[in-house]
C-alpha positions in Angstrom: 155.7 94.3 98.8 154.8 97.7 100.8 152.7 98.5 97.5 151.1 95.1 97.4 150.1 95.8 100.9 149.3 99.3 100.4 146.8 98.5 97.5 145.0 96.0 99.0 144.7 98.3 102.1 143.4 100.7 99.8 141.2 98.2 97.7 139.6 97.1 101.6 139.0 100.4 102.7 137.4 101.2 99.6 134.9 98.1 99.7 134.2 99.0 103.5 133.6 102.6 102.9 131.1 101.5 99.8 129.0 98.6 102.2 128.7 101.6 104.8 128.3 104.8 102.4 124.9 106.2 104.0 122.4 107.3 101.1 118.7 108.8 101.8 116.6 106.1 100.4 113.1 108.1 99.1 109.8 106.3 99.6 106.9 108.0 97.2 103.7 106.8 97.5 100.3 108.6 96.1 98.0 108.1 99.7 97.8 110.6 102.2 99.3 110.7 105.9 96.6 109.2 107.1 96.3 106.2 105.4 97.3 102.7 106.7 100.0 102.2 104.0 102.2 104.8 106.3 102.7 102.4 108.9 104.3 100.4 106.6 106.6 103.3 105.3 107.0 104.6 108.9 108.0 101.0 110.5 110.1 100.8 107.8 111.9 104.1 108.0 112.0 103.5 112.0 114.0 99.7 111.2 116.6 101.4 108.5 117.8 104.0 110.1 118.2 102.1 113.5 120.0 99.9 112.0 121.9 100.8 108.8 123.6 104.0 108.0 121.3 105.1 105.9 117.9 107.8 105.8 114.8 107.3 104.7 112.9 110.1 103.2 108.9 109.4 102.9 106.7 111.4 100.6 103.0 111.1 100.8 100.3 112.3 98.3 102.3 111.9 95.2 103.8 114.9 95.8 107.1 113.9 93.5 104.3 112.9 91.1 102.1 115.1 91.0 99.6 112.7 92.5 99.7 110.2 89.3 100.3 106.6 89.9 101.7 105.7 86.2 104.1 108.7 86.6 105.5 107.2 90.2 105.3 103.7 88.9 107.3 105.0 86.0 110.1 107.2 88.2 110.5 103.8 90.1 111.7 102.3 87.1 113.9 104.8 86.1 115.5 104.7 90.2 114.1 108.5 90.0 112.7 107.4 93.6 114.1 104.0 95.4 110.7 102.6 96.7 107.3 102.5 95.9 103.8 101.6 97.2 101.4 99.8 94.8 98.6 97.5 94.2 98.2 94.7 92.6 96.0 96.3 90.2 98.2 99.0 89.2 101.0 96.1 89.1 98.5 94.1 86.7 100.0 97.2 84.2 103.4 95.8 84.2 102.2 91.9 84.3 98.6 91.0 84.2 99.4 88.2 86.0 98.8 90.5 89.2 95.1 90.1 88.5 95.2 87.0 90.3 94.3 89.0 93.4 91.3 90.5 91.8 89.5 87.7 90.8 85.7 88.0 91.6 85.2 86.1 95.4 88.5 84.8 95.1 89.2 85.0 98.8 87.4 84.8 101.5 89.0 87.1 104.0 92.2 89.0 104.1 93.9 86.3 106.1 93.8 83.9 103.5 94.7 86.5 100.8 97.9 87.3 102.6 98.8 83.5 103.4 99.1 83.0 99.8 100.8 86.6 98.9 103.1 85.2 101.3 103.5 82.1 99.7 104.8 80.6 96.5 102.3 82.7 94.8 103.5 85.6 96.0 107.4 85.0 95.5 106.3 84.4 91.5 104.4 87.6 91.1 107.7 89.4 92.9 110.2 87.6 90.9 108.2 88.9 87.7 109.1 92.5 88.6 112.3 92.0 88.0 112.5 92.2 84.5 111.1 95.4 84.5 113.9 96.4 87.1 112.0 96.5 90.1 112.0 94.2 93.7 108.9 93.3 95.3 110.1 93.7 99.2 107.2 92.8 100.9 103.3 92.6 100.5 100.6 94.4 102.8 96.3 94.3 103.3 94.7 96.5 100.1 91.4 95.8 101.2 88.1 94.2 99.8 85.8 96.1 97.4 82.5 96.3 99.2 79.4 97.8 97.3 77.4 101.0 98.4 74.3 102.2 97.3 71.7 105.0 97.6 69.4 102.1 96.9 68.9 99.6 99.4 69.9 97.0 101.4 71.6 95.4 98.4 71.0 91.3 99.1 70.8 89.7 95.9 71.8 90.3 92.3 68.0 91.3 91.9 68.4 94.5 93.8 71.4 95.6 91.8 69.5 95.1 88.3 69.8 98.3 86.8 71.9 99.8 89.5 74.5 102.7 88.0 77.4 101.8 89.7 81.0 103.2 89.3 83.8 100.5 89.0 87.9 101.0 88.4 88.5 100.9 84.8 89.4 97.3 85.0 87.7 94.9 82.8 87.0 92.2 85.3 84.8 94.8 87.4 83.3 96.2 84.6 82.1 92.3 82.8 81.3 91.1 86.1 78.7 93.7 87.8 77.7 94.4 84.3 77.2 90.3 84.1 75.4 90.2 87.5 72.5 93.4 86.4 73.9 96.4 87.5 74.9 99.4 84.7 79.3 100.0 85.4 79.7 103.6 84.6 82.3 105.3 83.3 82.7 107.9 86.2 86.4 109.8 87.3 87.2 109.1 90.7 87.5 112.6 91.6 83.7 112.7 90.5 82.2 110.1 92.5 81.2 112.0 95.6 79.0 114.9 93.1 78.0 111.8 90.7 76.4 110.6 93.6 74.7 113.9 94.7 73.6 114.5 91.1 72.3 110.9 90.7 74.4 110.2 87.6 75.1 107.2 89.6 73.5 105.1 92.4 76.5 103.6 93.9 79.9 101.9 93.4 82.3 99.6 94.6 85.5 100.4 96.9 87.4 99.2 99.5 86.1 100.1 103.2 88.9 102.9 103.9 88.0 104.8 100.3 84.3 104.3 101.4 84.8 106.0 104.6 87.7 108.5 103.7 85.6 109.8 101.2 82.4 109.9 103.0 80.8 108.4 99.8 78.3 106.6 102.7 77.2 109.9 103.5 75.1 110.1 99.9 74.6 106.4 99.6 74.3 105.0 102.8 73.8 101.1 101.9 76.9 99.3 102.2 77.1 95.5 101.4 80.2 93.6 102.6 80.4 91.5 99.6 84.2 90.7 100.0 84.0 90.8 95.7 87.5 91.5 94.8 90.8 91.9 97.1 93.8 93.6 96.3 97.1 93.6 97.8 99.8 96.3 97.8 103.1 96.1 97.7 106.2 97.7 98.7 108.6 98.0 95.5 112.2 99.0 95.3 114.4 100.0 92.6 116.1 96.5 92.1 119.6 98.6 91.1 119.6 100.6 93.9 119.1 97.7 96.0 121.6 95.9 94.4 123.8 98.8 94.6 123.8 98.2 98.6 125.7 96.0 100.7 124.3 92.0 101.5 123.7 93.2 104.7 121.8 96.2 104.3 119.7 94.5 102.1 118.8 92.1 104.4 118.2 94.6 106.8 115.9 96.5 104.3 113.8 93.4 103.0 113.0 92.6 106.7 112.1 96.1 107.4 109.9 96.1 104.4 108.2 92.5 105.7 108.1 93.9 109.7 106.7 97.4 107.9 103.7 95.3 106.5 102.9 93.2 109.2 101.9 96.4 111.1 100.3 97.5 108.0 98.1 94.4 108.0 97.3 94.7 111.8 96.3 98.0 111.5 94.4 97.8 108.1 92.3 94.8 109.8 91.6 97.0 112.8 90.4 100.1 110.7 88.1 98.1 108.7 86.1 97.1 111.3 86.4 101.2 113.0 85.2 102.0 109.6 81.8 100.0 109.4 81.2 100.9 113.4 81.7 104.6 112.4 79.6 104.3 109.2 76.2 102.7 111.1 77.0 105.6 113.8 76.8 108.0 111.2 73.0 106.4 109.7 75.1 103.7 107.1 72.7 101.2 107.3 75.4 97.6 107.0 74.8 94.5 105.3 76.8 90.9 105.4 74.6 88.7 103.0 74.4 85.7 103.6 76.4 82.3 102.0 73.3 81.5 100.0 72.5 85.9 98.8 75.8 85.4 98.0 76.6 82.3 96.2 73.7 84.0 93.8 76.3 86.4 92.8 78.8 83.9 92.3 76.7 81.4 90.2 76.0 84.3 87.8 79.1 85.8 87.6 80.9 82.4 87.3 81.0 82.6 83.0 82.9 85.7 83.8 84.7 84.1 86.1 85.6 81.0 83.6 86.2 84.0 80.8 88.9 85.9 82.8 90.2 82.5 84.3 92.0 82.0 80.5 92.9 85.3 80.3 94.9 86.0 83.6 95.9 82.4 83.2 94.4 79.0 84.1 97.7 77.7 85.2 97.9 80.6 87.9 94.2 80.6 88.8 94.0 77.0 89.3 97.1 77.5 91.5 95.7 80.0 93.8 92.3 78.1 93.7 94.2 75.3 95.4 96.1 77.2 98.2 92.9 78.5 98.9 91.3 75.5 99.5 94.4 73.9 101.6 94.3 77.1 103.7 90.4 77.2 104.5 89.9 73.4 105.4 
């Protein structure tokens, strides 16, 4: 009987010692301190260690690796680091269902975007991860590719005809602006800022922060807000290192992650606008063209659209066309 007693002692102990063992959780993420995505990574930390025994270890600027998003997205999978920071895009690698988000004109602000990324929506694209052993914990604000230009103000698709722009690799940029006039380029990111100096190109398209960060306004100082094509990022775990943690401290950690991105979305909202206000101070000349400039766009690019519609998935498109629509009545 005292051995009974004594093993199940033992047998308690050891299941209260494993729900409580403290480990350093590692957060990698490619972008640099001063990006937005931090105050999702530092909220986070903040809530973990507060509140669960465990550290949380954040390294910026890819520095575990070597500044290369396939690599990280790669030691994620492996549970080489526990969480990760990644768009939708990149995601798109894994499951191209991600390319929901970057449909052309699919939303019309950020709010909307995130009310279905939060949604049913949302919770499909995260359940997806997990075959490929990886937890979606909660989704933040990418941003909006805007356009920029040394030639300008960019209204219509017939200023942009002929335009050499540099797009992301991604088909759906490349058949679109190629669809709407304008010549995509084939240009490395590192080599925007001299492509632009150089004139090997006229322009491209980025989200606001990249625009700014990269003073890529400073050599082509037209900037449309066109809204083309959002992308959300997301905050990824390791699914076995979560599972490997209490009930609790999971909880604990998927909240963190969700009260990590709310302040990530505040803040990226509040940026964007700094941005475009520091931009015109600096001789950026802004435009927001108007519903009709830009439904010229849209009409024109809409085979595209219809083209990529199939290939994403009309089921899933036709979804998120709808939860649009509920949510901007």
């Amino acid at each position: 009987m005292r051995r009974l007693k004594a093993g199940i002692l033992s047998l308690a102990l050891a299941t209260f010692a494993s729900s409580t063992l403290a480990n350093t959780i590692k957060i990698s993420t490619t972008v640099p301190e001063t990006s937005n995505w931090m105050e999702a990574a530092n909220t986070f930390k903040e809530i973990v260690e507060s509140k669960t025994p465990h550290t949380v270890q954040i390294y910026p600027n890819g520095v575990l690796a070597s500044g290369n998003d396939r690599v990280e997205l790669e030691m994620a999978q492996a549970g080489a680091v526990d969480i990760i920071m990644k768009t939708t895009i990149w995601l798109s690698q894994l499951n191209q269902d991600f390319l929901v988000t970057a449909m052309p004109w699919m939303f019309p602000n950020a709010e909307v975007a995130m009310e279905v990324m939060d949604g049913p929506t949302g919770q499909q694209l995260s359940t997806s991860l997990n075959k490929v052993g990886l937890e979606a914990l909660a989704w933040g604000d990418g941003g909006f590719f805007q356009l920029y230009s040394k030639k300008g103000p960019i209204k219509t698709p017939n200023d942009i005809a002929g335009v050499k722009i540099r797009v992301p690799g991604n088909p759906i940029f490349v058949k679109t602006w190629n669809g709407v006039g304008a010549e995509p380029t084939p240009i490395s990111f590192s080599e925007i800022f001299s492509s632009l100096q150089s004139g090997a190109i006229d322009g491209g398209v980025a989200t606001t922060p990249l625009i700014y960060a990269k003073r890529f306004y400073e050599v082509a100082p037209y900037v449309s807000v066109i809204n083309f094509s959002f992308e959300s990022v997301g905050m990824i775990a390791n699914k076995a290192m979560l599972d490997g943690l209490s009930e609790a401290d999971q909880d604990i950690i998927k909240q963190a992650a969700i009260e990590g991105m709310k302040a990530q979305r505040a803040l990226a909202l509040k940026e964007n606008s700094e941005y475009l206000t520091k931009m015109t101070a600096a001789g950026s000349r802004i435009y927001v063209p108007t519903d009709e400039e830009l439904s010229q766009f849209k009409q024109i690019a809409q085979p595209i659209y219809d083209q990529f519609k199939e290939s994403v998935g009309s089921e899933l498109v036709t979804k998120v066309e709808e939860e649009v629509k509920a949510l901007t009545k």
